[in-house]
Each structure stands twice: as C-alpha cells, then as structure tokens.
C-alpha positions in Angstrom: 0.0 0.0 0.0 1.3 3.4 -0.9 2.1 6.3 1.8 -1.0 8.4 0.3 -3.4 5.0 0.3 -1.9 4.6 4.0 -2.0 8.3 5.6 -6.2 8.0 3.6 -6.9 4.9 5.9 -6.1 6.8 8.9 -7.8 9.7 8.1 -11.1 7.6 7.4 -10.3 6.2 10.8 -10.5 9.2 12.4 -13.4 10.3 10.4 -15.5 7.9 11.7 -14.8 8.7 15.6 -15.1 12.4 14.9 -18.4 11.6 13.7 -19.8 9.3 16.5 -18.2 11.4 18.9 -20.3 14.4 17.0 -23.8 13.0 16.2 -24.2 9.5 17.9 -26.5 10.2 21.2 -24.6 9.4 24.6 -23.1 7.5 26.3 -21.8 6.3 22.7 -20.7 9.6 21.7 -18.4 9.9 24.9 -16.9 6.3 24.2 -16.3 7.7 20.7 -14.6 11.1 22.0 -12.6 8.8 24.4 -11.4 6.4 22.2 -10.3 9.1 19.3 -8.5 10.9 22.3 -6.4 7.5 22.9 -6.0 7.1 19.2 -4.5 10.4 18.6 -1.9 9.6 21.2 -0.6 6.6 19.7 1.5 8.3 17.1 2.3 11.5 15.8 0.7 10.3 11.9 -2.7 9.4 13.9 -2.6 13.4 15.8 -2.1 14.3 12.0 -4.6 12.0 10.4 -7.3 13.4 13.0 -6.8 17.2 12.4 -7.4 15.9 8.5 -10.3 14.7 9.7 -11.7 17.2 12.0 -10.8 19.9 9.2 -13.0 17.3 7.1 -15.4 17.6 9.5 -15.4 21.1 9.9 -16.1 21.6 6.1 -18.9 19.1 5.8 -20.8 21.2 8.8 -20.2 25.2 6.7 -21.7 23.3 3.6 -24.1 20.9 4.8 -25.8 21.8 7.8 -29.4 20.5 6.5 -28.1 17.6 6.4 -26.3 17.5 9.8 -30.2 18.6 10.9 -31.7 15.1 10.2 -29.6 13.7 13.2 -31.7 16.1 16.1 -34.3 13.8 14.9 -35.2 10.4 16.8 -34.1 7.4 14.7 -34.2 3.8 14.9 -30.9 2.3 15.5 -30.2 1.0 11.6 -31.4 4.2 9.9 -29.0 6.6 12.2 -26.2 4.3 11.4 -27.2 5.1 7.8 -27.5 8.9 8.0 -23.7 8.5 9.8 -22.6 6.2 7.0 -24.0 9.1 4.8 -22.0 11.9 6.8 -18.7 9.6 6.4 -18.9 9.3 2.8 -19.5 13.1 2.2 -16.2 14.0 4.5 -14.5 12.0 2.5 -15.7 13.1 -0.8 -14.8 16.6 0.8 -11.5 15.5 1.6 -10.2 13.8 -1.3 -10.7 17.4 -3.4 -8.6 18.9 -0.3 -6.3 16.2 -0.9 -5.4 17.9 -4.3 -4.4 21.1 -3.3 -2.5 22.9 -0.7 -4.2 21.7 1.9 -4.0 17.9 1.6 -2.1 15.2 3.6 1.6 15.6 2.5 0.9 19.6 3.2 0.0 19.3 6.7 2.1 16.0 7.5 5.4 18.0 6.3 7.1 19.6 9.3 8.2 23.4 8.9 11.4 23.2 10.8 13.5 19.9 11.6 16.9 20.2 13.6 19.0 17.6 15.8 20.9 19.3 18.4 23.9 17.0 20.5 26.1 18.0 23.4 29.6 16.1 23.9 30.3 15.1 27.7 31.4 18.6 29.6 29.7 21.0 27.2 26.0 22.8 27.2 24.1 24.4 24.7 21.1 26.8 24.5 18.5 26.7 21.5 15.6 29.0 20.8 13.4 27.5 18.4 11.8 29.1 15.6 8.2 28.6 16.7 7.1 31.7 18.2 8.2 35.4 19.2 10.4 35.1 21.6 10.4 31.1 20.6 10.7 28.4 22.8 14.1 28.1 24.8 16.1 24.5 25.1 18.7 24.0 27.4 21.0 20.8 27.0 22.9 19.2 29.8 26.1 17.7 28.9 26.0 14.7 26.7 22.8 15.5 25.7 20.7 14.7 22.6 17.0 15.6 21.0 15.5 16.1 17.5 12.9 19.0 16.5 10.3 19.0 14.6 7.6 21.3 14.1 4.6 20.9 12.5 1.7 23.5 11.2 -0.3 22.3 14.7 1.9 20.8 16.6 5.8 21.4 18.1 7.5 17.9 18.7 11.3 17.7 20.8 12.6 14.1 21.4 14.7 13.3 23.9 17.5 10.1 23.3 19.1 10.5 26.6 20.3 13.2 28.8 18.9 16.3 30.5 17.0 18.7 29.1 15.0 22.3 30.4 11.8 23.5 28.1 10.8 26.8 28.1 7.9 26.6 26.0 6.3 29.9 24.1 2.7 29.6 24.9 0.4 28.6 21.4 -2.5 27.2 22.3 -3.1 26.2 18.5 0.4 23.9 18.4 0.7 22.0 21.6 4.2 21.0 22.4 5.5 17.7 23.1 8.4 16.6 24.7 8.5 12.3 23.8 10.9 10.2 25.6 11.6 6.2 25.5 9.3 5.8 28.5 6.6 8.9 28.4 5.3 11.5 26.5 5.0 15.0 27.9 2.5 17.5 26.6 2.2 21.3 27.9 0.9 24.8 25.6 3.3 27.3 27.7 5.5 26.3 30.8 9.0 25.6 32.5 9.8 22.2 33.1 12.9 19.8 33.1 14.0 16.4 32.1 16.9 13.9 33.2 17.0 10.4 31.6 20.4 9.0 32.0 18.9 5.5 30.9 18.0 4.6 34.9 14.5 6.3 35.8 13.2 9.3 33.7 12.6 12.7 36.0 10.3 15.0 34.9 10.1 18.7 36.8 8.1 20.9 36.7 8.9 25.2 37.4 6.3 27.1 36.4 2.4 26.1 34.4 1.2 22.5 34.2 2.3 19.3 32.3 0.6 16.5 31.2 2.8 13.3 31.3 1.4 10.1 29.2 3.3 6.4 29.8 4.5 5.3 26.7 3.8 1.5 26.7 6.6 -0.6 25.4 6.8 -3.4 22.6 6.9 -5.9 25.2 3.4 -4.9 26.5 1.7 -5.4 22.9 1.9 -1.6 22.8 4.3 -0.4 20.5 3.7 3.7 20.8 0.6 3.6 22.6 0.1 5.8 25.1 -1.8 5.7 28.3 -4.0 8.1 30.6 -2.3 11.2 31.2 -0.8 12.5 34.6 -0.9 15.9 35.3 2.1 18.1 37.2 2.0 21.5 38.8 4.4 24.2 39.4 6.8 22.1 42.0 5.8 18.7 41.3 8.2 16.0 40.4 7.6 12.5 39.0 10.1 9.3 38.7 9.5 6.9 35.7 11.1 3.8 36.0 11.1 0.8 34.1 7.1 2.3 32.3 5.9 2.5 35.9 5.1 5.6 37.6 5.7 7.0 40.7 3.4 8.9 42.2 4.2 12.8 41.9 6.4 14.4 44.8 6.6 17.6 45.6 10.0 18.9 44.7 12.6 21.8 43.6 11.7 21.3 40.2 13.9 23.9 39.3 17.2 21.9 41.0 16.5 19.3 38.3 18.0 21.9 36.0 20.6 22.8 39.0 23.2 21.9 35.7 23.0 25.3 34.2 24.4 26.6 37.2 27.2 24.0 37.9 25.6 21.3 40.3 23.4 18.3 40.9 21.2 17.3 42.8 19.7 14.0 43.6 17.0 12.6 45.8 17.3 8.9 47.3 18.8 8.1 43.0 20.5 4.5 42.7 24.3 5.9 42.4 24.5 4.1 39.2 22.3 6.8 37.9 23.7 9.2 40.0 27.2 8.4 38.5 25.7 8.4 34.9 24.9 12.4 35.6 28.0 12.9 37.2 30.3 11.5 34.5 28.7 13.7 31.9 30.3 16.8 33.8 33.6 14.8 34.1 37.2 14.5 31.5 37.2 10.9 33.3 34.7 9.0 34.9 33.6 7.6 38.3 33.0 3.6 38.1 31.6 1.1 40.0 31.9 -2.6 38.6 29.9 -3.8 42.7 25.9 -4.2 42.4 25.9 -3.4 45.9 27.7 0.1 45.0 25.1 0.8 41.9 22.1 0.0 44.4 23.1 2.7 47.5 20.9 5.7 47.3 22.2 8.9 46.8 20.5 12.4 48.0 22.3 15.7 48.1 23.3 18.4 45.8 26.5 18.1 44.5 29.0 21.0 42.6 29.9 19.7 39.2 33.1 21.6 38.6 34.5 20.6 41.7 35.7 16.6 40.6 38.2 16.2 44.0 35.1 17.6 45.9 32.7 15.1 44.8 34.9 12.2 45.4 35.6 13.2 48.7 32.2 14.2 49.7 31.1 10.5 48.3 32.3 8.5 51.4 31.2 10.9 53.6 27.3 10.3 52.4 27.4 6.8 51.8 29.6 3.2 53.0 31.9 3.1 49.9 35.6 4.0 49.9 36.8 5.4 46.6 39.6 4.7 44.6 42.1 7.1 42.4 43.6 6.0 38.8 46.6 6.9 37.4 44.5 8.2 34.4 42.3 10.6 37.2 39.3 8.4 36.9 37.8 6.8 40.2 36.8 3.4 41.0 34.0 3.0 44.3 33.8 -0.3 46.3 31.7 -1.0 49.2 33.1 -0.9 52.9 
C-alpha cells in the first residue's frame, strides 16, 4: 500500500470517531470522543490524520448543515447508522478534493522546521526554536541529545538521553511535546525539566502544568501507545522507571535543572544513575563494577566543577571507599 493510500486509511479512521463522537447520542458519543483521544496519542501520523479529519469535518458542517439537521431527529438504530454512513462518505468526498491542493495530507504532515541538536560530555548548549516570538528556549545538559520538529499544529522535541530544560512559548493552536523512551510530555506554555540518564526518567516541573502520558513498550503489545495522562503542577516531580510511575512528589523542580548553574542534585537516585549524571560533567569518569555500589541511594546536591570535591564528599554520604587512577578516573567499592 502506498504512503497516500496509507496516511487515507487513517484519516477515514478518524473520520469515523469524529463523527460518532459528534452526532451519535450518549453514552456512545463519549466512548467515541474517548477512544479518538487515545488514538490520537498513539503516534504523531494518527494526531495528523485526526486534524485531517476534524478539518473534514469542519467543512462538511459550513456546507451541509441541512443535512447535519436530520440527526436532532429520533431514529431507529439501523437508519442513524445510515445517515452517519451518509456523513462519512461526504467527509471524504470533501477530503479527497482537499487532498489535491494545498491543503492535503503531505501539506500538513510536512514539518516546517527539523533540527538535531547534541552536546559532547562537559559541554552545554542553549536553542531558541523558531516557533514563536520570543520562541521556545532549550537548554541541553552535557552529553545530551533531541530532535525538533515542528509541524503546522503541533511542536514535537525528542529526547535520546540526557537532561533537558523546556521553556515553551505559549500557542494554544500547536501543543508541544516533549516524547521520551518511556513517556510522552505535553504542555501549551510552561517551564519544566528532564533527566534520563537511561535509569529512571525525572520530569520537573517550574512554572504552568504538564501533562505526562506512559508510553507503553513493545513488550506490552503496545508499540507507541500511550496511556492516561498524569498531570504536574508548578513544584511537582515524578520518577518513571522501568514504564511504571511513581506517584508525583513535591519537589525543587527547578534543581532538576541545577546543571545550568554548575551542580546536581539528587534525591534517594540509585548511584549508578547518580554516577551516569556525574560523568557527563567529568574528563574521566567515576565507576563502580559492585551491584551493591550501583544500588546505594544517593541524596544531596552536588557542585559539578569541583571533581576532587565530589569524590571526597562521596564516602562521607554513603559506606563506599573510593579509589584514584593513574588516568584521574575513580573506581568506588563497598566498605
């Protein structure tokens, strides 16, 4: 099947929940809106497909509203399925002369800015995105990466590892997400941090409200799907680990981002996470080869400039004794 015959089916998809969510009498209407709402999450080519659809939609209503009349009027069960059958077909016969011009798939589907950004281990970078006046403001942590794109209604960073602080310019018609291996994070206009060092995923948050979705994995059947949302406020932190949320903590959502100003800071974090932060601020790195090591929780805030500091500040906090190489990395072992 071709891209245009495949980006068509999804649109028709989406037709047909728009349209049960918009004329089919409740509680089926509501199942209809609920189910689109979960659709749309699954993948950024099903949000597309459904604002082809609702733009469908949104046509058929201007041109036909006679005929959108006939469904305020009480039907038996096989002759509204009809009338919706009827709706369907004229969306689509609305849609496929869109399709032709400007406004059709490959139009909207196409972002409008693309851009991979990558830190190496010691050095930070600062991005403003093209996407508004003043546009949103990225800040990488040290070996650090994400990709942009953005889209005609919608702004999309991912994250493949590191730490990351959005500043996002408010547009309530482009909602921006942030998608990670383990969540996806959705705001219109807010602060909020990031840290995914491959242990747990942190998300912060400074100033507005987040909405953080669970990304199910291939191993659950789930591929991108994406689950019920959890909402964060200003000073609300939440721990994903392993797909499995925490429950949100309140927090110094701005010490999440404490990199920017040259330190760290950790709350009861497995040091082999700990460690995978640290050594992204370090010329050589801090090792530990002892589970027992990686599993001792670390809490503090630590200067990341400052490498002799942190070494000796690490036996003082926890049972390990640390050992110098000739090369000025460290190795830790348990006392």
């Amino acid at each position: 099947m071709s891209r245009a015959a495949t980006a068509e089916k999804l649109i028709e998809h989406a037709l047909d929940l728009v349209v049960k969510s918009e004329v089919e009498p409740e509680p089926a209407a509501g199942r209809a809106l609920a189910r689109l709402r979960q659709w749309i999450g699954e993948s950024p080519d099903h949000a597309a497909a459904a604002d082809e659809a609702r733009r469908r939609w949104q046509m058929l209503g201007g041109l036909s509203e006679e005929l959108r009349e006939h469904f305020d009027e009480p039907v038996a069960a096989g002759a509204f399925k009809g009338r919706r059958n009827l709706l369907l077909s004229a969306a689509a016969v609305l849609g496929g002369a869109a399709l032709a011009g400007r406004l059709g798939w490959q139009h909207w589907q196409t972002p409008v800015f693309t851009a991979a950004y990558r830190t190496q281990p010691l050095q930070l970078l600062n991005v403003s995105l093209p996407d508004a006046r003043p546009g949103t403001q990225l800040a990488l942590g040290a070996d650090s990466a994400v990709d942009v794109r953005l889209h005609r209604q919608r702004r999309i960073v991912r994250l493949d590892g590191g730490e990351l602080r959005c500043d996002v310019a408010h547009d309530a018609a482009r909602p921006f997400q942030v998608l990670t291996r383990d969540a996806r994070i959705e705001v219109l206009g807010t602060v909020f941090s990031l840290r995914d060092r491959g242990g747990a995923l942190t998300v912060g948050v400074e100033r507005g409200r987040v909405q953080v979705a669970l990304r199910a994995t291939a191993a659950d059947g789930g591929g991108d799907r994406v689950g019920p949302p959890i909402e964060l406020g200003a000073g609300e932190l939440i721990d994903i680990r392993h797909g499995i949320a925490q429950p949100p903590r309140q927090g110094d959502a701005a010490a999440l981002a404490g990199w920017r100003d040259g330190w760290l800071s950790f709350e009861n974090t497995p040091l082999r996470e700990a460690l995978a932060s640290v050594n992204a601020y370090r010329s050589a790195a801090i090792v530990s080869t002892d589970p027992r090591v990686d599993a001792m929780r670390l809490t503090g805030r630590f200067p990341v400039r400052d490498a002799a500091g942190l070494l000796a500040a690490l036996p003082q906090v926890l049972p390990i004794t640390v050992r110098p190489r000739a090369d000025g990395s460290a190795e830790l072992f348990a006392r």
